[in-house]
Steps between C-alpha positions, in 0.01 A plus 500: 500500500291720692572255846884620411367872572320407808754319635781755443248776658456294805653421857666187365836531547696427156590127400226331692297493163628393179296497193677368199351427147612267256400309201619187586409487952677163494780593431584828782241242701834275475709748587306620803466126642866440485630888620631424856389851612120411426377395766137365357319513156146470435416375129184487328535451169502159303594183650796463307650798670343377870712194399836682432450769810460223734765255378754843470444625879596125618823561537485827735151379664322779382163498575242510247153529421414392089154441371546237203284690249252494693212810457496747854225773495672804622275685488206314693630357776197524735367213266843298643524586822769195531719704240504799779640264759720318271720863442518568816630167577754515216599890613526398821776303653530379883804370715543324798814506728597295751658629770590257785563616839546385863701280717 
């Protein structure tokens, strides 16, 4: 829980980080996938629970990124430098509007 410290001594205004902790991450996964005020969840955890965020956030089109139990090193990423550009794809999100104009 030292991140929690960090986080609450930092810049970052309050709410744009949550942290929770729970024994069972399905089931507050659930929860999270079908809140209406979420607008994204990131899972990695079994693939049981990858299963149940991404069939919960189907009905708000919440968008998702799950792992299906499947091992990420955090903590050496310079050995996967596609892992680097796959967060900042799934942090990032880009739109396009269409503005039409003229006689």
């Amino acid at each position: 829980m030292d991140l929690v410290q960090v986080i609450q001594n930092s810049d970052v205004p309050a709410g744009v980080i949550n942290i929770l902790t729970a024994e069972n991450p399905n089931a507050i996964a659930k929860i999270l996938a079908e809140h209406e005020d979420v607008d994204s969840v990131w899972y990695f955890g079994d693939a049981e629970g990858s299963r149940i965020v991404e069939a919960a956030s189907v009905s708000n089109m919440k968008r998702t990124w799950v792992n299906y139990g499947k091992e990420l090193d955090w903590f050496n990423v310079l050995k996967q430098p596609s892992l680097s550009k796959k967060f900042l794809s799934e942090a990032t999100q880009v739109k396009n509007i269409w503005v039409p104009y003229g006689a």
